[in-house]
BADO-358537 format. One record per atom (N, C-alpha, C): atom name; residue number from 1; x, y, z. Coordinates in steps of 0.001 Angstrom, whole numbers. Example, Ala and Ser with C-alpha at 12.3 -4.5 7.8 and 13.67 -1.06 7.14 Angstrom:
BEGIN
N; 1; 13190; -5690; 7800 .
CA; 1; 12300; -4500; 7800 .
C; 1; 13200; -3300; 7800 .
N; 2; 12850; -2250; 7080 .
CA; 2; 13670; -1060; 7140 .
C; 2; 12900; 30; 7870 .
! end
This chain:
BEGIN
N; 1; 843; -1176; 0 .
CA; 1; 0; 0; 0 .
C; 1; 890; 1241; 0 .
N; 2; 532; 2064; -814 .
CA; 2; 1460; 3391; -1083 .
C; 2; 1002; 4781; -275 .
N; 3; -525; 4357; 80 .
CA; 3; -978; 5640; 1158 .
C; 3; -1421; 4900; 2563 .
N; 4; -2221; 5571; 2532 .
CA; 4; -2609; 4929; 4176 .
C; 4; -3884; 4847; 4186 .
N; 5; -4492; 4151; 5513 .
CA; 5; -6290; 3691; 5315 .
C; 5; -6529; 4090; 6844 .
N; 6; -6108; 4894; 7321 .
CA; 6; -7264; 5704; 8550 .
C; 6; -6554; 7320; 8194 .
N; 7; -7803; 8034; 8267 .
CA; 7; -7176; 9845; 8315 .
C; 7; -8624; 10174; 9184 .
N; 8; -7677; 11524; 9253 .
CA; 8; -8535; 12549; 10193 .
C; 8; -9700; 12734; 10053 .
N; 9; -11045; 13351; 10381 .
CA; 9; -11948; 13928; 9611 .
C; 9; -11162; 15356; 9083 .
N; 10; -11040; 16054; 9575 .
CA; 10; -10036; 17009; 8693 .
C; 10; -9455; 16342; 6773 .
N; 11; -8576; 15070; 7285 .
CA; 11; -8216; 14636; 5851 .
C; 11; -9512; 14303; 5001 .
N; 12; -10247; 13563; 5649 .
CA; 12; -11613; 13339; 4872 .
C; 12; -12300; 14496; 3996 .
N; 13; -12537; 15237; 5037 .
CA; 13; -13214; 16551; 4309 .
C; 13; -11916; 16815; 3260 .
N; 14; -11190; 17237; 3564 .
CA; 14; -10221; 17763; 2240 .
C; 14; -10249; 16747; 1128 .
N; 15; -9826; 15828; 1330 .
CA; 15; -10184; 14352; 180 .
C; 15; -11513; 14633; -794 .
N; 16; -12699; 14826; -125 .
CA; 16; -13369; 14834; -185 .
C; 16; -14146; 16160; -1284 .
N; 17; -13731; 16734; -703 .
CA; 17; -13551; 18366; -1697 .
C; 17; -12719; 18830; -2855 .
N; 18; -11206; 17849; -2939 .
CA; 18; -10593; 17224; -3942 .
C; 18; -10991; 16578; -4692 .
N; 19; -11699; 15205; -4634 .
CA; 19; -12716; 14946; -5230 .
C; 19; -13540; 15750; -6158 .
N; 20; -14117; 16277; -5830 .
CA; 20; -15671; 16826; -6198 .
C; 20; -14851; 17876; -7267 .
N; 21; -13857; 18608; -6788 .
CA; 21; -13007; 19321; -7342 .
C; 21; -12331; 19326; -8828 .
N; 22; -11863; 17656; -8662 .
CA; 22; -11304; 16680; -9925 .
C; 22; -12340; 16828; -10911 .
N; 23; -13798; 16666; -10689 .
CA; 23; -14745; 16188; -11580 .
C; 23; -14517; 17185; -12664 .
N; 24; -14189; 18573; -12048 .
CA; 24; -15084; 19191; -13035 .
C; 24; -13646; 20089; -13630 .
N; 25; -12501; 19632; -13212 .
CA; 25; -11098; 20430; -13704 .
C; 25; -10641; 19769; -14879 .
N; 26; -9775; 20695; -15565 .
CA; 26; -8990; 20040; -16862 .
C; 26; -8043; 19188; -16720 .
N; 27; -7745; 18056; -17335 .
CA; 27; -6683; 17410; -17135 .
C; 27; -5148; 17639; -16634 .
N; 28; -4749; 18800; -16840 .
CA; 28; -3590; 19122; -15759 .
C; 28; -3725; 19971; -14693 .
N; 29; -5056; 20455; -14006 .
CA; 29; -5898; 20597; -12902 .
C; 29; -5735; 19239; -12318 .
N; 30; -6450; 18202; -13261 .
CA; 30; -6161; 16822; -12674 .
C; 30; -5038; 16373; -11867 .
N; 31; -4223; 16619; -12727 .
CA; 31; -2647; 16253; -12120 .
C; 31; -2360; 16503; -10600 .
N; 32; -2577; 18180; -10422 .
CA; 32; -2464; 18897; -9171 .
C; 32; -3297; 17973; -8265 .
N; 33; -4434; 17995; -8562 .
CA; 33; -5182; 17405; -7668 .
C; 33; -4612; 16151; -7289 .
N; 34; -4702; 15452; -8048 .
CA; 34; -3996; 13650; -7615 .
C; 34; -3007; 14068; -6849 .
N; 35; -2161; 14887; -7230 .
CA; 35; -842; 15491; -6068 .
C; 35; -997; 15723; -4768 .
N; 36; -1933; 16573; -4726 .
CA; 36; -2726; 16931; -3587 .
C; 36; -3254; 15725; -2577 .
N; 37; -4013; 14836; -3349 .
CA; 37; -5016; 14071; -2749 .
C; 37; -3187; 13164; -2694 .
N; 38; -2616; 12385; -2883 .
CA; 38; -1391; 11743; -2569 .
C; 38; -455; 12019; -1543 .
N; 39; -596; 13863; -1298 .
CA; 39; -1; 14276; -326 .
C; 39; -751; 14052; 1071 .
N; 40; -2526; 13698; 1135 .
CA; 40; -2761; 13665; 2328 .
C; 40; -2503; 11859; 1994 .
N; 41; -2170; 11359; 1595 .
CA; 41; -2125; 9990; 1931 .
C; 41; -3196; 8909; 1015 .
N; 42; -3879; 9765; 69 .
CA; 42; -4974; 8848; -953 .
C; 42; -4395; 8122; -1708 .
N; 43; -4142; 7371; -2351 .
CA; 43; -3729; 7091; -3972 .
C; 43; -4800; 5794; -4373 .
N; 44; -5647; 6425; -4654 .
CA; 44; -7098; 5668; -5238 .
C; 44; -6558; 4421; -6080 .
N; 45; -5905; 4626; -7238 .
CA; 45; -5994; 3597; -8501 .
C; 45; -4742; 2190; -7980 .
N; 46; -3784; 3002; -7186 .
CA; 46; -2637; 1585; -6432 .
C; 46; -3213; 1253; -5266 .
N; 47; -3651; 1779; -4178 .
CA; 47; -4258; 1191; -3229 .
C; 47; -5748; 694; -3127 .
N; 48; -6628; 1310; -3830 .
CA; 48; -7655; 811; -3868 .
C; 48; -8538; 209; -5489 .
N; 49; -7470; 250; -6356 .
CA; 49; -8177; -62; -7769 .
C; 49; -9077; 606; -8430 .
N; 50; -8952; 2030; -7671 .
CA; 50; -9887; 2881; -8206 .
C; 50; -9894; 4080; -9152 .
N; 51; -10004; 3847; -11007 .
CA; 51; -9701; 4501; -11678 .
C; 51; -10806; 5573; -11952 .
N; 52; -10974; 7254; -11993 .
CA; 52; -11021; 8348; -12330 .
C; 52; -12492; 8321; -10894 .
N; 53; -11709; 8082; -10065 .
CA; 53; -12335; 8266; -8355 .
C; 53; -13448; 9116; -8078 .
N; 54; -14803; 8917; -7896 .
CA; 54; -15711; 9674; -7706 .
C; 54; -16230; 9987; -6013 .
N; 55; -16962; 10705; -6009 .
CA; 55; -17426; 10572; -4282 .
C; 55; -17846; 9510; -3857 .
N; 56; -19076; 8679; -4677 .
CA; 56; -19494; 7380; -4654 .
C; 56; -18662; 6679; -4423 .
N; 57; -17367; 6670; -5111 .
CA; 57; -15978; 5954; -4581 .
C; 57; -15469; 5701; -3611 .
N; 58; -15455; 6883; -3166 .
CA; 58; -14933; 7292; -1493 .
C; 58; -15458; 6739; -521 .
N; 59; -16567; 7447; -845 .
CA; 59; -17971; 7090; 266 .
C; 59; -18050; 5935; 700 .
N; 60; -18048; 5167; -451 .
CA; 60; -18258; 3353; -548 .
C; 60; -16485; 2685; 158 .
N; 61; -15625; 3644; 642 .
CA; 61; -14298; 2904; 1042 .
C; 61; -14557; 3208; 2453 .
N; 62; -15287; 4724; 2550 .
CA; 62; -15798; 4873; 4350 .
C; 62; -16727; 3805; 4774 .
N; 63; -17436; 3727; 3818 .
CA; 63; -18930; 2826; 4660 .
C; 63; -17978; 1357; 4976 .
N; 64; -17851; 722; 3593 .
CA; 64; -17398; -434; 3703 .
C; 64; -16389; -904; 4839 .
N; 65; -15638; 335; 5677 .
CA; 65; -14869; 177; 6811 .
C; 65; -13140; 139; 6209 .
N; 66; -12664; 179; 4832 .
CA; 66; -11630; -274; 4125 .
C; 66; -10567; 1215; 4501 .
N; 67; -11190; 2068; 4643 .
CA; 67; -10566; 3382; 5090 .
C; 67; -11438; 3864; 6473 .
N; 68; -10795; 3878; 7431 .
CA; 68; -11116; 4215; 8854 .
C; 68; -11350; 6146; 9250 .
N; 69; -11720; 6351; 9774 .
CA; 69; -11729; 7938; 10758 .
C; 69; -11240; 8132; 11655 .
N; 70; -9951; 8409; 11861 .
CA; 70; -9644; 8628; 13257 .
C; 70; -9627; 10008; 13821 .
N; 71; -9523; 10044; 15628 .
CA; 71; -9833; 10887; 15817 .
C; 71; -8319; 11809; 16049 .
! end
């Protein structure tokens, strides 16, 4: 695993807003972002198999318990 699977709610929300963020940016917007989201510890497509990562994505790694909340 290349990131990590418990973050803050702090990291969440930011993840999270990165996300939503990605959807709607240009492909080297993209870039930044993946940078971003890598720097708090995400990397969707090597750790979790998850290619062009949506909230539904996310959401579904919180519920499922596969990424934790800590306090």
């Amino acid at each position: 695993m290349k990131g990590k699977s418990a973050y803050s709610n702090a990291e969440i929300l930011a993840l999270k807003k990165l996300i939503e963020q990605r959807q709607f940016a240009s492909r080297l917007e993209q870039k930044k972002i993946r940078n971003e989201m890598r720097k708090i510890g995400f990397w969707g497509k090597d750790d979790w198999g998850i290619y062009n990562c949506q909230l539904s994505d996310f959401e579904s790694l919180l519920t499922s318990g596969k990424i934790k909340i800590i306090p």
